[in-house]
PASEBA-1860 file (N, C-alpha, C; in nm, 3 decimals):
! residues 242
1> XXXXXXXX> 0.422/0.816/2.259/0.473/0.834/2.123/0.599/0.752/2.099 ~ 0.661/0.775/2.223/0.808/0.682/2.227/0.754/0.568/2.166 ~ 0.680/0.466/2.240/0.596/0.345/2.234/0.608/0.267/2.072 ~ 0.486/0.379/2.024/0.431/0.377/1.893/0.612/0.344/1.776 ~ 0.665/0.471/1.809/0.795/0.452/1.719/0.888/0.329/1.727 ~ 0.902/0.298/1.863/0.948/0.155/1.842/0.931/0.026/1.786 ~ 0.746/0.064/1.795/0.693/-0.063/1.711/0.730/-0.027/1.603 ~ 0.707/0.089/1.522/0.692/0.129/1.391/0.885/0.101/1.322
9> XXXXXXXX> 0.967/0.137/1.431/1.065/0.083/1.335/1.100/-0.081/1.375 ~ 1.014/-0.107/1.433/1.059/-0.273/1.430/1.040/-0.329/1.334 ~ 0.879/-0.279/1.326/0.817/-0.323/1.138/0.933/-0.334/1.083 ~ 0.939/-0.191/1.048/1.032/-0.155/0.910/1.146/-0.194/0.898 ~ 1.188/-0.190/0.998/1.355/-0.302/1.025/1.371/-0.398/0.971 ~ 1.240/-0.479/1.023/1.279/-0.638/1.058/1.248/-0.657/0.893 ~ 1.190/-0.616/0.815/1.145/-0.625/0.655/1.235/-0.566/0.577 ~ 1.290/-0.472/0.618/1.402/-0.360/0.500/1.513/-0.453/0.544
17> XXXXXXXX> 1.503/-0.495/0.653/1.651/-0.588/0.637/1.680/-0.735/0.551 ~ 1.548/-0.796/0.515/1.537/-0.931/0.424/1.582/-0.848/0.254 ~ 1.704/-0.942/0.277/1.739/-0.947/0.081/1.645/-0.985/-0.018 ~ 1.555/-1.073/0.071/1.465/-1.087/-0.033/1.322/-1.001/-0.120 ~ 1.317/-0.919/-0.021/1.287/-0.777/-0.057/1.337/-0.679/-0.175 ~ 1.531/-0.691/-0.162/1.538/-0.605/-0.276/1.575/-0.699/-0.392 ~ 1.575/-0.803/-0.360/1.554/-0.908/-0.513/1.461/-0.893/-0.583 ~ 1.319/-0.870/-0.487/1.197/-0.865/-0.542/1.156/-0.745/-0.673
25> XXXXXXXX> 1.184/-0.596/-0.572/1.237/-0.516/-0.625/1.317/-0.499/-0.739 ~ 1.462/-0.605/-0.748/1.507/-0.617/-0.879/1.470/-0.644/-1.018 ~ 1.378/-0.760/-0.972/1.277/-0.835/-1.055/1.183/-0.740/-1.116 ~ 1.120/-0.705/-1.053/1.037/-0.568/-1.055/1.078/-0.506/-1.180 ~ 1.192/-0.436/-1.151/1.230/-0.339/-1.251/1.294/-0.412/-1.369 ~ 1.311/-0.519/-1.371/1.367/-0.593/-1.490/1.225/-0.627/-1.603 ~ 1.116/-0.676/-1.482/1.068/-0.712/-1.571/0.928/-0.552/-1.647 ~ 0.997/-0.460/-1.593/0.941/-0.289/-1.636/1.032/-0.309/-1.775
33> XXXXXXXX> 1.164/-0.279/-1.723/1.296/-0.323/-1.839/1.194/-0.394/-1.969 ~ 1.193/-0.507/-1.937/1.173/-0.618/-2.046/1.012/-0.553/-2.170 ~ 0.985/-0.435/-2.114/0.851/-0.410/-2.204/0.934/-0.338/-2.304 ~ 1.004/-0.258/-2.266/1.107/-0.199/-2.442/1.098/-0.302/-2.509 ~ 1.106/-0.430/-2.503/1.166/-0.508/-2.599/1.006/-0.605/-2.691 ~ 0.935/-0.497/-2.652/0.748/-0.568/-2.729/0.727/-0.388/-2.784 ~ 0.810/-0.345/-2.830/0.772/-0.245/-2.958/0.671/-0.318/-3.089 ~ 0.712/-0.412/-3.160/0.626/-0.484/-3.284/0.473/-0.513/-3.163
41> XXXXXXXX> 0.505/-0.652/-3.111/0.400/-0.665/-3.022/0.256/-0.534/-2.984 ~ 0.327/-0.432/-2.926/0.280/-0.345/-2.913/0.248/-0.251/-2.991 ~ 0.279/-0.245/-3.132/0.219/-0.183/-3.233/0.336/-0.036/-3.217 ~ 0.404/-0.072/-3.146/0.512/0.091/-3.120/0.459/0.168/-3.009 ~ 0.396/0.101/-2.948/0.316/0.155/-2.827/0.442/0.129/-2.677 ~ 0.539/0.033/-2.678/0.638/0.048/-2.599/0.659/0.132/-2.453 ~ 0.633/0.221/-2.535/0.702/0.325/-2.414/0.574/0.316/-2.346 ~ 0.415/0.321/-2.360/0.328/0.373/-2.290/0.292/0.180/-2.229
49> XXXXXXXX> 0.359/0.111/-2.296/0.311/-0.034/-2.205/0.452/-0.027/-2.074 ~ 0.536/0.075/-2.100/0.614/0.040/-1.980/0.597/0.119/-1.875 ~ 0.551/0.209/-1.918/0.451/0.268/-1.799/0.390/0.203/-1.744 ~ 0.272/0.179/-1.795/0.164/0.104/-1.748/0.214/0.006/-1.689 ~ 0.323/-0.102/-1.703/0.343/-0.197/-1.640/0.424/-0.147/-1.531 ~ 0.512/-0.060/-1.493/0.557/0.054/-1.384/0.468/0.052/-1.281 ~ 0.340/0.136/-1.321/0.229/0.144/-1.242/0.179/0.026/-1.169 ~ 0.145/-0.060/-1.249/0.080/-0.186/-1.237/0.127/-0.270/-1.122
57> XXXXXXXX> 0.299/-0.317/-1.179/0.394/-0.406/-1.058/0.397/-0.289/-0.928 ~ 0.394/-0.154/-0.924/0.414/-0.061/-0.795/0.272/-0.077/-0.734 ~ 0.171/-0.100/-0.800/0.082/-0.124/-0.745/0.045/-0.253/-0.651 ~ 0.138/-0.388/-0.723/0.104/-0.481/-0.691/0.211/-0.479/-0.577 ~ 0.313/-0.413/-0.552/0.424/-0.451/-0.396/0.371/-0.367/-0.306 ~ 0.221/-0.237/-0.333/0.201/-0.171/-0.237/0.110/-0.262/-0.178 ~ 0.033/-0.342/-0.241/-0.110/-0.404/-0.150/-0.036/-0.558/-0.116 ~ 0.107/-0.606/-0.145/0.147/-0.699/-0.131/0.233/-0.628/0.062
65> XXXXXXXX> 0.245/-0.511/-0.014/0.296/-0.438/0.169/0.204/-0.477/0.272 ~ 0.088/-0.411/0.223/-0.029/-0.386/0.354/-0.071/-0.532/0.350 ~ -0.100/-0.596/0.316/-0.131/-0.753/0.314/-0.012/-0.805/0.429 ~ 0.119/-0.808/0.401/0.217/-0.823/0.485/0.117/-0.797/0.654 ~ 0.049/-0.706/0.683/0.049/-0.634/0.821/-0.056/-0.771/0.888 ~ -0.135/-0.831/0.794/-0.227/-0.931/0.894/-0.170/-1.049/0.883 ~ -0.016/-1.091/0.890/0.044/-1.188/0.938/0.163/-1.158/1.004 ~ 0.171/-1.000/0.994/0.306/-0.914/1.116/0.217/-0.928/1.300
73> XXXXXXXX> 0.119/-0.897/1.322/0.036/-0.879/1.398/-0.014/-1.005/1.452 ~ -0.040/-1.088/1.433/-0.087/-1.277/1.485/0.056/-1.333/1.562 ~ 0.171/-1.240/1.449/0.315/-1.333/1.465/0.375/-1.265/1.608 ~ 0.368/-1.124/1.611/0.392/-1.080/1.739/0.323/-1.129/1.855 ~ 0.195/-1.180/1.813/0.103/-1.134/2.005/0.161/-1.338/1.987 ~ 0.167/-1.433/1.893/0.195/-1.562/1.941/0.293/-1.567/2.033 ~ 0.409/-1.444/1.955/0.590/-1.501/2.011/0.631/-1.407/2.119 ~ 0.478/-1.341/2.189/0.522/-1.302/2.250/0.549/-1.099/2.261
81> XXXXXXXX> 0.587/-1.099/2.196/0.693/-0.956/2.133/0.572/-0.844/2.202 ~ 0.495/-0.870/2.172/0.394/-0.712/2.234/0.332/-0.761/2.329 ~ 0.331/-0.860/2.443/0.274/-0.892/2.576/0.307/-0.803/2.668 ~ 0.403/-0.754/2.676/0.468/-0.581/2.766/0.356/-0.488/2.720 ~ 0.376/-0.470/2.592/0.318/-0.314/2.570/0.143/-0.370/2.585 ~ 0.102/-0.442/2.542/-0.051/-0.503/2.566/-0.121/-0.478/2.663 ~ -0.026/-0.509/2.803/-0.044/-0.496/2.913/-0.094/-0.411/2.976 ~ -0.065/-0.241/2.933/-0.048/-0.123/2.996/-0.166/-0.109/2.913
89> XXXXXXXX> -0.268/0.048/2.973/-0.413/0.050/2.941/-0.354/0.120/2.784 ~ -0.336/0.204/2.757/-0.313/0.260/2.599/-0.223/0.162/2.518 ~ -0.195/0.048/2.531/-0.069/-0.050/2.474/-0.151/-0.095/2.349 ~ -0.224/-0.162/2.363/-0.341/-0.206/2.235/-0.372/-0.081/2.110 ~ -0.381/0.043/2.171/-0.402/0.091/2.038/-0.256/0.226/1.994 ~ -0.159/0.184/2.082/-0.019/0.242/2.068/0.069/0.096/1.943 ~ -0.001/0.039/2.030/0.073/-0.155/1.936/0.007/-0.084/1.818 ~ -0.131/-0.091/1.809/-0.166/-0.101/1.614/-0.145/0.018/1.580
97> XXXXXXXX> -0.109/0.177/1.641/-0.081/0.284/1.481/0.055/0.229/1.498 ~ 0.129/0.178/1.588/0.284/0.151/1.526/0.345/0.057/1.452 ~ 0.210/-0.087/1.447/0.221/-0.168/1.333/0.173/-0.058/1.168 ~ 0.078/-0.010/1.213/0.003/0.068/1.077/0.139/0.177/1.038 ~ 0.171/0.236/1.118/0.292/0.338/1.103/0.437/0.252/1.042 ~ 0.457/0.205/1.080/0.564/0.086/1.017/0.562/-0.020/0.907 ~ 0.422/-0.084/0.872/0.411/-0.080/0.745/0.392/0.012/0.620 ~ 0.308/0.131/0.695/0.313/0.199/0.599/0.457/0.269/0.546
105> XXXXXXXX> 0.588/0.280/0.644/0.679/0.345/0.604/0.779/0.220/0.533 ~ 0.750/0.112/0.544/0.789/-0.015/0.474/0.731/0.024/0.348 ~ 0.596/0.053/0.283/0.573/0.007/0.173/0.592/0.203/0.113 ~ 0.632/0.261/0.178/0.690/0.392/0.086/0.812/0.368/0.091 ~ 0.887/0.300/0.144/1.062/0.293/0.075/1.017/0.196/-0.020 ~ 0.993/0.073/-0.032/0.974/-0.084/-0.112/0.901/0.050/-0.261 ~ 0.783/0.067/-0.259/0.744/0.187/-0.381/0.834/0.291/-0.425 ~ 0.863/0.370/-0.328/0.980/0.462/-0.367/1.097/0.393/-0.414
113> XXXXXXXX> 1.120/0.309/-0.401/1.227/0.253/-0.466/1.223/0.194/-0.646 ~ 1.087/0.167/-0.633/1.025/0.098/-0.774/1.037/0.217/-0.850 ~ 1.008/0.308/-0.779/0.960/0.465/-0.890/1.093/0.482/-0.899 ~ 1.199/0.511/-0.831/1.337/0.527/-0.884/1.371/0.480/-0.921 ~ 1.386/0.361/-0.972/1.398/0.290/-1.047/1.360/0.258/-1.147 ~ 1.245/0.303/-1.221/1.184/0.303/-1.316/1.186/0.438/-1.379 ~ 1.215/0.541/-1.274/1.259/0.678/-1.351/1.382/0.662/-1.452 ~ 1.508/0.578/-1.356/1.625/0.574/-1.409/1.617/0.451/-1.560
121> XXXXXXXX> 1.557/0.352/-1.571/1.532/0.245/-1.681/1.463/0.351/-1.819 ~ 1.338/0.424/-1.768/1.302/0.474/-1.847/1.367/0.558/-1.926 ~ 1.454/0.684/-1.826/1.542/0.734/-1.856/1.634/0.691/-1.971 ~ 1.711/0.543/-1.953/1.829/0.506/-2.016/1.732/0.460/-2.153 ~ 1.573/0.412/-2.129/1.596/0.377/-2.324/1.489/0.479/-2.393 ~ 1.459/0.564/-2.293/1.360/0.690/-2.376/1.386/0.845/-2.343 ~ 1.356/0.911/-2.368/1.358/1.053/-2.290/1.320/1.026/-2.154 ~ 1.359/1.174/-2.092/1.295/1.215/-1.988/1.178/1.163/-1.887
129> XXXXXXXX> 1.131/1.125/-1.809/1.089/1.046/-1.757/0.942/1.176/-1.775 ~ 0.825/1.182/-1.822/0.712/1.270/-1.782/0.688/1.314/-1.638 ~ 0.694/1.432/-1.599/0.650/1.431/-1.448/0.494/1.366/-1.424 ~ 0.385/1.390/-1.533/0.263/1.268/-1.500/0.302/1.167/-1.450 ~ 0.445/1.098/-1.487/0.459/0.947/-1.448/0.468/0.971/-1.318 ~ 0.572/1.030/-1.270/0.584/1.050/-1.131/0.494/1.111/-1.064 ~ 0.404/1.172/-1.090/0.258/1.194/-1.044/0.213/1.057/-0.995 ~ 0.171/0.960/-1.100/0.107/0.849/-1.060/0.178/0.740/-0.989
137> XXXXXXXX> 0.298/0.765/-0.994/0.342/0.693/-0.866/0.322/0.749/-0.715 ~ 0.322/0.834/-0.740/0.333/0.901/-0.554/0.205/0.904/-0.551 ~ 0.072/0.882/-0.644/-0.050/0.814/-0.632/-0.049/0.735/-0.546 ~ 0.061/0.599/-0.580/0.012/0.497/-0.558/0.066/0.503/-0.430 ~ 0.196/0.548/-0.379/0.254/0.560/-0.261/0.132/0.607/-0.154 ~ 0.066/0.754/-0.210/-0.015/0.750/-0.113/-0.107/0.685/-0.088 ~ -0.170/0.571/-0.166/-0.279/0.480/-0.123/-0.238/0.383/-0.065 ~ -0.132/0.375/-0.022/-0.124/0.306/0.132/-0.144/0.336/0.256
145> XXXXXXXX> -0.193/0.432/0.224/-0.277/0.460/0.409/-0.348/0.394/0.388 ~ -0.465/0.425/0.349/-0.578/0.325/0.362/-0.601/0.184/0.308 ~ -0.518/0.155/0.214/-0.451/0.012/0.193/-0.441/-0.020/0.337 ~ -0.351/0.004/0.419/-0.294/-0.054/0.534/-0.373/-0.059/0.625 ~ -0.468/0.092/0.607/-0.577/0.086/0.733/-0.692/-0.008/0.726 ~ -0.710/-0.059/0.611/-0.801/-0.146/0.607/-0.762/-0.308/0.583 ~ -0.634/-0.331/0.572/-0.536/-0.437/0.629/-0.551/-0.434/0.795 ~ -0.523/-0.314/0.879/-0.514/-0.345/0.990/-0.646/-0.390/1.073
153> XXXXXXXX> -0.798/-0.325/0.972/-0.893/-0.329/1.015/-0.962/-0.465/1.064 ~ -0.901/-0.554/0.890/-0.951/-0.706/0.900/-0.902/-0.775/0.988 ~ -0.717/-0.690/1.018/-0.663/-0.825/1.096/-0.692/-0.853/1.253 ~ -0.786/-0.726/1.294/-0.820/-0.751/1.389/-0.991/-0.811/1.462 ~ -1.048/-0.785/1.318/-1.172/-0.879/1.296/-1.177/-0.988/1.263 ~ -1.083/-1.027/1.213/-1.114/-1.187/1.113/-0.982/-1.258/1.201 ~ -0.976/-1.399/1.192/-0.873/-1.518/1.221/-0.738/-1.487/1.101 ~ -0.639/-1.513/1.164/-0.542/-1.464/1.104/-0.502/-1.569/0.954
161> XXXXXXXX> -0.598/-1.698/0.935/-0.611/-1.723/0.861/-0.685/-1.677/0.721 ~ -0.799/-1.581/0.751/-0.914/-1.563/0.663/-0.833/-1.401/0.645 ~ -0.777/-1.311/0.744/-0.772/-1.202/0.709/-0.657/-1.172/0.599 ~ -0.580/-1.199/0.582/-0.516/-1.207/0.416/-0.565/-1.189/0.296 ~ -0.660/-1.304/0.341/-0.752/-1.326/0.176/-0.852/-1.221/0.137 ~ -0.903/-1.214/0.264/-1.000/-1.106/0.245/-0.984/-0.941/0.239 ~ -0.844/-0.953/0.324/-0.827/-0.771/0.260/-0.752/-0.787/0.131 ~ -0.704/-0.884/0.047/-0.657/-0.881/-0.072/-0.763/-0.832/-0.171
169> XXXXXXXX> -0.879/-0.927/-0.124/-0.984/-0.920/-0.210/-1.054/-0.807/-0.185 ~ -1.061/-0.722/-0.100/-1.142/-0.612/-0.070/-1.049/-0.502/-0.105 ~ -0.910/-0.514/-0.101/-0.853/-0.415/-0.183/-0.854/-0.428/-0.358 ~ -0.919/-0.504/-0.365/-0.921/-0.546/-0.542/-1.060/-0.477/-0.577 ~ -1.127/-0.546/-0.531/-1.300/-0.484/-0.542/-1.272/-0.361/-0.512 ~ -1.225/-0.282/-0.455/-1.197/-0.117/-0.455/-1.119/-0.031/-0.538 ~ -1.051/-0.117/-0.603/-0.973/-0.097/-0.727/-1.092/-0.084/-0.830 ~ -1.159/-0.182/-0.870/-1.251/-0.219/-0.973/-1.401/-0.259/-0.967
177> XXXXXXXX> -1.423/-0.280/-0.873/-1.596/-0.276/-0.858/-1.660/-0.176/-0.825 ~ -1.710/-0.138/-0.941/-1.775/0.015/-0.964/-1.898/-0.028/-0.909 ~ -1.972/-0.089/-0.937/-2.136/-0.149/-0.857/-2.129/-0.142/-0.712 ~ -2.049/-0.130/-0.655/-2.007/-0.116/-0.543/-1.984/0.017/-0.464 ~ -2.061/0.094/-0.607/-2.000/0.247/-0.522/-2.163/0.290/-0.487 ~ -2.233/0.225/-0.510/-2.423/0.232/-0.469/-2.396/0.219/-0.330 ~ -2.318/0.115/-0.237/-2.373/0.085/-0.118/-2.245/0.143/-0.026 ~ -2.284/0.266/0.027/-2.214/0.401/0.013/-2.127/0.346/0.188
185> XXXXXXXX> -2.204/0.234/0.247/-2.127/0.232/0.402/-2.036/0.108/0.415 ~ -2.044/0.026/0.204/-1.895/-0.046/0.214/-1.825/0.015/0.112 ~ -1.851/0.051/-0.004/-1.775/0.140/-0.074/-1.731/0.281/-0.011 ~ -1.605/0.311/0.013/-1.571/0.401/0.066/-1.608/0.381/0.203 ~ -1.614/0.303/0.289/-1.661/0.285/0.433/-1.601/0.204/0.506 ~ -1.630/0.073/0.458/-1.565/-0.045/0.554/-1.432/-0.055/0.470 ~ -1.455/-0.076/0.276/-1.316/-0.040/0.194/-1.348/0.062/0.170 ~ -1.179/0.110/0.077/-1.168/0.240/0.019/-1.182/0.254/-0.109
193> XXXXXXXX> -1.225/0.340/-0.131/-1.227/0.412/-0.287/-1.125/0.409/-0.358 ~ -1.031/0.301/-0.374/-0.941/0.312/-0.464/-0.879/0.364/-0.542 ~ -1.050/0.389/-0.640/-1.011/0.450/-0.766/-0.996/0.558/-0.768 ~ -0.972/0.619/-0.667/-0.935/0.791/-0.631/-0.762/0.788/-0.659 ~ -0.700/0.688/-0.597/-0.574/0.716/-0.660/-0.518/0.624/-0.775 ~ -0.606/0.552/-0.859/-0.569/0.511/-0.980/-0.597/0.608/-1.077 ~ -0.415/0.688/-1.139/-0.454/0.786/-1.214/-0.354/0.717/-1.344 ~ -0.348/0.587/-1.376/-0.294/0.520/-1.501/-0.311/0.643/-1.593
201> XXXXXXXX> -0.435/0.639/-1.661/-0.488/0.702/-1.793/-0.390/0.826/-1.784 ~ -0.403/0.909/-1.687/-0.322/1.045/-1.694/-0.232/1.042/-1.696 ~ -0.149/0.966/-1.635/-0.025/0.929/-1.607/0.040/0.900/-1.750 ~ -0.010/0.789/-1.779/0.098/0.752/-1.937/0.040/0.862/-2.033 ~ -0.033/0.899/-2.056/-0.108/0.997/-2.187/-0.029/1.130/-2.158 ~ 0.013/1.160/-2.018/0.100/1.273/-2.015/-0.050/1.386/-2.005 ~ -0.161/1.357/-1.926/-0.272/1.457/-1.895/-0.248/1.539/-1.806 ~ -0.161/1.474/-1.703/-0.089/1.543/-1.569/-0.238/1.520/-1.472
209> XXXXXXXX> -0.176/1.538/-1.311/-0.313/1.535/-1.248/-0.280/1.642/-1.138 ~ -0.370/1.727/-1.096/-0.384/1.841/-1.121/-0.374/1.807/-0.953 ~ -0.265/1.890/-0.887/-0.231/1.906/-0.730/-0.345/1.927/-0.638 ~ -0.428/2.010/-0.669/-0.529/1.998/-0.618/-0.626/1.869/-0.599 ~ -0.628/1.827/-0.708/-0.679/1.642/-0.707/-0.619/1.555/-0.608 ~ -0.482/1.561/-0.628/-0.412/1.515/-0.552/-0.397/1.515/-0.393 ~ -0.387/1.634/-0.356/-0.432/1.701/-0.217/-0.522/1.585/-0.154 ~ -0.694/1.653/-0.231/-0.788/1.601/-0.179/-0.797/1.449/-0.202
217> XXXXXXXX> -0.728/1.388/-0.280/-0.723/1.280/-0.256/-0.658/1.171/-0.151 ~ -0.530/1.258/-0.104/-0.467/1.189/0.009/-0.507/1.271/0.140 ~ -0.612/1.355/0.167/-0.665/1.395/0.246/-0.766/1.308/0.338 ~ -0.872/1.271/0.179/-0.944/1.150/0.198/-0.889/1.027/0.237 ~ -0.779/0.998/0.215/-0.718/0.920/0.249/-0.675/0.888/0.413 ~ -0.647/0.990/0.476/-0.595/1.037/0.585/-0.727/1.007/0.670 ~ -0.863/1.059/0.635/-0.974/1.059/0.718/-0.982/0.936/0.716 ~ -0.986/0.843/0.612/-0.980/0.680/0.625/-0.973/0.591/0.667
225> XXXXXXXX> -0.816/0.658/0.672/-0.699/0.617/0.738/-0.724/0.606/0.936 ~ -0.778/0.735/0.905/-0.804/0.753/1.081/-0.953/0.663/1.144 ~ -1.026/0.673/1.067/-1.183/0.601/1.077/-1.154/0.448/1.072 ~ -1.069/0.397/0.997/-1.070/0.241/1.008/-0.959/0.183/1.133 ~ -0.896/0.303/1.148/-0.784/0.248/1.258/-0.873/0.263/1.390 ~ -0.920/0.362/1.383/-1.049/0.389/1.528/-1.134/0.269/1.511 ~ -1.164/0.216/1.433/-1.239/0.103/1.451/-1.176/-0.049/1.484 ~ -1.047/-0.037/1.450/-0.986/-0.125/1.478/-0.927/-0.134/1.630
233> XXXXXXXX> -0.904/-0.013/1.637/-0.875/-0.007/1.804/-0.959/-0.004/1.894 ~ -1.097/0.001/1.855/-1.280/-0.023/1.956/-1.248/-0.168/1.967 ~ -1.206/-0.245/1.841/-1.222/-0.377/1.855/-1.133/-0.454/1.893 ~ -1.014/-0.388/1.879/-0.877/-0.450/1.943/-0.856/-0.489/2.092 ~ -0.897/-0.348/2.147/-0.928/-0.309/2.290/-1.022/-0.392/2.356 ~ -1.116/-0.466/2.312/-1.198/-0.558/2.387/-1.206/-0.712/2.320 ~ -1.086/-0.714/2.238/-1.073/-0.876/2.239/-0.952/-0.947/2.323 ~ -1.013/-1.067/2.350/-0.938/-1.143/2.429/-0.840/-1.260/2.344
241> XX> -0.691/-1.188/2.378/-0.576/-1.226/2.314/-0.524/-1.350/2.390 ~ -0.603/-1.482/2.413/-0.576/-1.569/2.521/-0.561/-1.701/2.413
END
C-alpha cells in the first residue's frame, strides 16, 4: 500500500506543482465569466449558458486529466522512474492503481477547483449558486474513475503514440454515441457509459438529481473502475517493457 501511495502522490505532485495548470484553470473560469456578457445573444438566457459552459469546460479538464495518464506511464518506464518497483512480483500492478490513484486525485483537485470557482463567479453576478449546479459538477468529478480507468486500460494496450487519441475518442463516443449502447461488451464494457454522469439538463433547469441516482451511478462507476484496471493489470503483467 506504502508502494501504491508513493506513486500516487508523485502523479499528483509532479502536475499540481506546474503553474501552468492553474493558468489553465484561470482561463477556465474567465472564460465561464465571459458568458454574463451574451445576455442579448442569448435571448436573456445568460445565466443558464453559464452553466452550461461551467459544465462543459469541467468536463473538458476532466478527460484532458485522464488523457494526461497515457503519456505519465511511457514517460516513467523510458526514464527509468518505475524499473525498482517493476522489478518485484506485485510492482506492475501496485505501479498502475498508483498511476490510476494519482491521476485520479489530480483531476478532483484541477475539477474541484473549476466548481469553486464557478460557484464563487456565479455567485458575484447572479444569486445563489443552485445546489443542482453543484450536483452536476461532482457528476463530473465522479466520472473520472472510469475516465481514467479506461485511459489506463488503452495505455497499456496500444503504443504510446496511438493511446491518446484513442481514449480521447472513446471517451467522446461514450459521451454521445447512443448506437453504441446495442453492442453491450463495448458500450459500457471495454468504454463507459458516460451518459450516466452527464446530468447538464438537470443541472441548469434546477430538476435536481436525485442521491440515489447518484449513488448508483458512481457505484457503477467503481465496478468499472475495478474491471478495466484488472484488465489492464492481466496485460501489464505479461508485457515485455524492453
Amino acid at each position: 500500500m506504502s508502494e501504491v501511495m508513493a506513486i500516487a502522490s508523485s502523479t499528483w505532485r509532479r502536475v499540481l506543482r506546474m503553474k501552468a495548470v492553474y493558468f489553465l484553470i484561470l482561463c477556465t473560469l474567465i472564460l465561464i465569466a465571459c458568458a454574463y456578457n451574451y445576455d442579448v445573444l442569448s435571448i436573456g438566457r445568460h445565466k443558464e449558458l453559464m452553466m452550461n459552459v461551467s459544465l462543459f469546460l469541467n468536463t473538458v479538464a476532466a478527460v484532458i486529466v485522464a488523457v494526461s495518464l497515457t503519456f505519465e506511464m511511457p514517460k516513467d518506464i523510458k526514464s527509468g522512474v518505475a524499473s525498482t518497483l517493476l522489478s518485484k512480483p506485485l510492482g506492475r500492478t501496485q505501479y498502475l492503481i498508483g498511476k490510476l490513484v494519482g491521476t485520479v486525485i489530480t483531476g478532483v483537485v484541477v475539477c474541484g477547483l473549476i466548481t469553486a470557482g464557478f460557484v464563487f463567479v456565479f455567485n458575484t453576478f447572479f444569486d445563489k449558486t443552485p445546489f443542482s449546479m453543484i450536483q452536476g459538477h461532482l457528476m463530473i468529478i465522479a466520472s473520472l474513475l472510469p475516465m481514467c480507468a479506461v485511459a489506463l486500460l488503452f495505455s497499456v494496450l496500444l503504443p504510446e503514440s496511438i493511446a491518446a487519441i484513442v481514449t480521447a475518442i472513446a471517451i467522446g463516443l461514450s459521451f454521445s454515441a447512443t448506437k453504441l449502447s446495442h453492442v453491450k461488451f463495448v458500450y459500457g464494457g471495454i468504454i463507459p457509459d458516460l451518459n450516466l454522469f452527464d446530468m447538464r439538463g438537470e443541472a441548469v433547469w434546477g430538476a435536481g438529481i436525485s442521491w440515489v441516482y447518484m449513488a448508483i451511478a458512481v457505484a457503477w462507476g467503481i465496478v468499472f473502475c475495478v474491471f478495466a484496471s484488472s484488465v489492464a493489470s492481466l496485460v501489464f503483467g505479461h508485457k515485455d517493457l524492453k
